[in-house]
C-alpha positions in Angstrom: -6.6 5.9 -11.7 -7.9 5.7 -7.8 -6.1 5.7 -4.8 -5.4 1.9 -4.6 -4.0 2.2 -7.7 -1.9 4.4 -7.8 -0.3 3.4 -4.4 0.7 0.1 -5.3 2.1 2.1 -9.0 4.2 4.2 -6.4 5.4 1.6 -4.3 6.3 -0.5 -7.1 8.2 2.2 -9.0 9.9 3.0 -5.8 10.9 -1.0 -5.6 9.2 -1.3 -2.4 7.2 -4.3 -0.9 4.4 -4.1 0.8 6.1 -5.1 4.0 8.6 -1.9 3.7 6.4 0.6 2.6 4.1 -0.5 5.6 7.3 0.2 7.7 8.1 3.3 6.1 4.1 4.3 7.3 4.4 2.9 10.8 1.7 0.2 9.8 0.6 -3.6 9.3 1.2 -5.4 6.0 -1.9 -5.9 6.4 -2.7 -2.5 6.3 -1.3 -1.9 3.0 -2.9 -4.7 1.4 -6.4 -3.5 2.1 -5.5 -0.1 0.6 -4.2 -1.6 -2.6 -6.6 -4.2 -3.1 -9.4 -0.8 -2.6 -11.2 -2.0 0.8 -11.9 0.5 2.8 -11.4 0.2 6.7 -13.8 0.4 9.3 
């Protein structure tokens, strides 16, 4: 299981969307959507 992977597990188990995890983290949506989906920032 990668990283993207197992975030969006963990936030799911945890009942979370990606709009209040991202809170919880103090970033974008956005943000959390690129980690889950496995794209990498630059």
């Amino acid at each position: 299981m990668d990283l993207s992977e197992k975030l969006y597990t963990l936030r799911r188990q945890s009942g979370l969307s990606q709009e209040q995890l991202a809170e919880k983290l103090g970033v974008s949506r956005q943000a959390v959507s690129k980690w889950e989906s496995g794209v990498s920032h630059s």
